[in-house]
N, C-alpha and C positions, 0 to 999 in steps of 0.2 A: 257727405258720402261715407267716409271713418265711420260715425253715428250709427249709420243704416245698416251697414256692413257688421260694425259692431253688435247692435240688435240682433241680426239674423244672426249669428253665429251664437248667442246667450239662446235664442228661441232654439234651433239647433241641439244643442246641448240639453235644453229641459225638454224637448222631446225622447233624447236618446234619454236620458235619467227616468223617466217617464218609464218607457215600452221593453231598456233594455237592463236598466236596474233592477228592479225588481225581480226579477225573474227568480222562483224558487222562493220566494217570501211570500210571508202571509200576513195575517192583522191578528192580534192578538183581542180578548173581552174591552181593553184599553185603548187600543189602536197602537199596540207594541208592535213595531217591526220585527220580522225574525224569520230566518229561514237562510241558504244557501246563500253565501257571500264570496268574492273573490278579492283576495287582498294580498299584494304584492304581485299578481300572476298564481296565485294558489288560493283553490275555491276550499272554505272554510264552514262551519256552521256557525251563525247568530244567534244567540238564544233573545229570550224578548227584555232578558236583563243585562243584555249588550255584552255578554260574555262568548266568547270565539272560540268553537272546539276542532280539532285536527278533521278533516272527514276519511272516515276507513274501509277500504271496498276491501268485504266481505261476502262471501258468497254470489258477486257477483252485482252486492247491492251499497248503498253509500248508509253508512253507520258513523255512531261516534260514540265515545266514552262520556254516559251521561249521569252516570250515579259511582263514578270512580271507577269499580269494577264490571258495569254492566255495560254491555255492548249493546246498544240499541239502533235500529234502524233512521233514518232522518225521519221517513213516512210516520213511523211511530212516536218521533220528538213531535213535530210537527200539530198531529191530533193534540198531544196533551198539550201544548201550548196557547190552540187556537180554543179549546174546549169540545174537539170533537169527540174526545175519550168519552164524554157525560155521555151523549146520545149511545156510544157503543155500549159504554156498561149498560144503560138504562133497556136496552137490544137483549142484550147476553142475559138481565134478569128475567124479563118477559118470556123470554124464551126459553130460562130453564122451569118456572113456575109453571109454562105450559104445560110442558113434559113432566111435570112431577107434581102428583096432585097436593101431595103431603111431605115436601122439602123433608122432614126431620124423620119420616118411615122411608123416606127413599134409599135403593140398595145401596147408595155410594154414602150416605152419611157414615162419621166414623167419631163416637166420642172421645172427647179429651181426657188423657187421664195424663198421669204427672209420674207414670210406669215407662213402661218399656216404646210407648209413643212423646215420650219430652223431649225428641228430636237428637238433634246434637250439639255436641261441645268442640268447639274448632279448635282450643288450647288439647286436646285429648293426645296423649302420646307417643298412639300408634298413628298418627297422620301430622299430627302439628307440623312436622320437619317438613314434610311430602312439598315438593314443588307446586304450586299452583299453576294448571294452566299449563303454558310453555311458557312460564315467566324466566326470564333472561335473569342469570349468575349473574352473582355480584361480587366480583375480584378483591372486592375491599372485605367483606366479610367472610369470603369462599364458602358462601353459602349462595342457596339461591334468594333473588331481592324478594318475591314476594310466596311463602308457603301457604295452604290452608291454615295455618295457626297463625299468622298476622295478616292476613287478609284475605280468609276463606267465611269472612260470615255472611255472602250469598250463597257460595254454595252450601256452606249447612245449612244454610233455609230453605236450601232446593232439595235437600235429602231429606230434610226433616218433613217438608211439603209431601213428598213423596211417601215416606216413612207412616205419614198418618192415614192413606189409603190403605196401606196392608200390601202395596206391593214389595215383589221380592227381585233379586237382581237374578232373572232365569237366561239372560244372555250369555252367560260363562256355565251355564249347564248345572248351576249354585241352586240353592235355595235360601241366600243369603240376604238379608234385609240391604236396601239404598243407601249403604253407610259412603262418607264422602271421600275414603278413597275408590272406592269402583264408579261411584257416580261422575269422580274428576278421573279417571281413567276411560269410561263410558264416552265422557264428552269430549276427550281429545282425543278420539279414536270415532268419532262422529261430528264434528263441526262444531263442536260447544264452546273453542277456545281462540281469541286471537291474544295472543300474548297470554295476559294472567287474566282477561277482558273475558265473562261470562256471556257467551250471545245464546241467550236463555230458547228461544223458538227450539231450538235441537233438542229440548227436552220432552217437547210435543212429541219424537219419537220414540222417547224410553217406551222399551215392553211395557205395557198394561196401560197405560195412557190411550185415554180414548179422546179428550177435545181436550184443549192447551186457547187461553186469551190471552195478548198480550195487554196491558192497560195502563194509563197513567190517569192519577186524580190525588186527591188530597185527601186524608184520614175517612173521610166521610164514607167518599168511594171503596177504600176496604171496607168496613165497616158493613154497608149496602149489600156487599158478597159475604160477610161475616154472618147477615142473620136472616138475611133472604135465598141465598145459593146454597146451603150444605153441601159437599161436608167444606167447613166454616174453616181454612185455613188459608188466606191471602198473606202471601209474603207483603211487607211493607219495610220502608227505608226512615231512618231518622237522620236527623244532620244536625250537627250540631249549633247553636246559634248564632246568629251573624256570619256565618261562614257562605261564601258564594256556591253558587249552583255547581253540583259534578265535586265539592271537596268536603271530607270531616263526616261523611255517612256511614253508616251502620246499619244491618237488613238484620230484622227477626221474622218472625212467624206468629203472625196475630194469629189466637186462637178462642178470646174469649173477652167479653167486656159487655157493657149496661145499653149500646144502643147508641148514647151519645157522646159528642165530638168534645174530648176532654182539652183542647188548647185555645184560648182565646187573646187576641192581641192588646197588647197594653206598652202604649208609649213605643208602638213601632217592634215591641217583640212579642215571641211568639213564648205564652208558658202558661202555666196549668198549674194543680194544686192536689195534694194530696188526696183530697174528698173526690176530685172530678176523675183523678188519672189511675187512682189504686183500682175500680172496678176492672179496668184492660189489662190482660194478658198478654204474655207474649214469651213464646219459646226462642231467649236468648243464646244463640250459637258461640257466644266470645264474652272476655275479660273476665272467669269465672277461674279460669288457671287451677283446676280442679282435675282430682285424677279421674272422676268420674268420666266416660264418653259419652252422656248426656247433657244436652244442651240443659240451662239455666230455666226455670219457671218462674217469671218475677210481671211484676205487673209494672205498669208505664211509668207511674211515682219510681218506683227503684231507677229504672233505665234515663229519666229526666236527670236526676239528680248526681249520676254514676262519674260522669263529664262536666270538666269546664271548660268551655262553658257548657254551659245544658245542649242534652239531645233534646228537640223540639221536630214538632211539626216540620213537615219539610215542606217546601216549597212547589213540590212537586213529588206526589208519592208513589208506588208500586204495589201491582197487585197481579199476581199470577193467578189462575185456577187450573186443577188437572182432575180426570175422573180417572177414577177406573171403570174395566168395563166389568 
């Protein structure tokens, strides 16, 4: 009788684990677990590499800190985990090629030059100090904990993004270029800030912005928007090696490279070489400690090599696009 009673009560339980666990998870290309967890009485996010992020209701919607400073929605973790991103990029390409017969005569193309469009430099004078965000004072330094100059290099990938359409900051009645103090003023005066946490979608409505994608994929996936979507500027993340998901990342602004995917795995890590990663660009916003306010022009060999351990391939990469109209 024990036995029986025992049984049903095991049968019991894997049905609840069954129907009421899972709930908010999904299966990853591997069959990774991942999505919405609750542990201790407090629901959590799983990523598929079994790492646990806070969840942060924003605007109304559950996000979480997924690339350190990037505020991303769960809906949006979610895609780039299970590999729904692929289909959406593979969607957004199709569908700008329709509309543009000739990508590179098209009105929003903007060439690269290494002038007055090399974005910006996050160490630059007149902002370095600037609070990030509403990132919270730090009584130990009497400073604030995080400025644009030590952890503003999405947003200068967001201004620099911006910067190479030609748009101008006409919300202040200016005619002033998207330099990253008015862009980090813009945003915390419109929903772009939880903390020092960049929730990038409220970019979608800077003046002159006419379509905004959000996206996740691996180098490939910029790359894809690099030479099929003009004008060819997808922000992208690196991270540094062996470092787990959401720590040790760094954003530029891919603007230029051969086509092909410069990192290949060896012995479990992720690295590159000289010949493969010198062709790519990338409009470096930090570590340049230059009085110039121009971000850095260096191609991916410099930026591998910059950190120990190496920026590499991320495990998970980033890719904005914005037009003008």
């Amino acid at each position: 009788m024990l036995l029986k009673r025992l049984v049903s009560i095991l049968l019991v339980l894997a049905v609840l684990f069954v129907f009421i666990m899972p709930a908010g998870m999904a299966k990853g290309d591997n069959g990774q677990s991942f999505g919405i967890v609750t542990i201790n009485g407090v629901e959590m996010y799983k990523s598929k590499d079994g790492e646990t992020f806070p969840i942060v209701i924003f605007n109304g919607e559950k996000c979480i800190v997924w690339h350190e400073f990037d505020l991303v929605s769960i809906k949006d973790v979610i895609s780039c985990e299970s590999g729904k991103s692929d289909t959406m990029l593979k969607n957004f390409i199709n569908e700008y090629q329709k509309n543009h017969d000739n990508g590179n005569q098209s009105k929003f193309y903007v060439n690269f030059s290494t002038g007055d469009k090399a974005g910006y430099n996050q160490t630059y004078s007149s902002w370095a100090n600037t609070q990030l965000g509403f990132s919270e004072w730090d009584s130990q330094k009497n400073w604030w904990k995080y400025t644009i100059g030590n952890a503003g290099c999405f947003l200068c990938s967001t201004a620099s993004e911006l910067l190479r359409y030609g748009l101008k900051y006409t919300d202040y009645g200016s005619n002033a270029n998207p330099d990253p103090l008015n862009i980090n003023t813009w945003l915390k005066d419109h929903g772009g800030f939880t903390g020092a946490s960049l929730y990038f979608p409220a970019v979608a409505n800077f003046p002159g912005i006419s379509y905004n994608i959000n996206g996740f994929d691996d180098f490939y996936g910029a790359a894809m928007i690099l030479y099929q979507c003009p004008p060819n500027a997808p922000i992208i993340c690196l991270h540094k090696q062996g470092y787990p998901v959401g720590k040790g990342y760094h954003f530029c602004l891919y603007t230029d490279g051969d086509g092909n995917n410069p990192y290949f795995l060896q012995n479990g890590q992720w690295i590159t070489t000289s010949a493969l990663a010198s062709p790519h660009l990338v409009i470096d916003p930090g570590f340049n400690v230059t009085s110039d306010p121009r971000g850095t022009v260096r191609n991916l060999w410099q930026v591998y090599n910059e950190m120990t351990p190496n920026y590499t391939k991320p495990g998970s990469g980033i890719f904005r696009v914005a037009f003008k109209e």
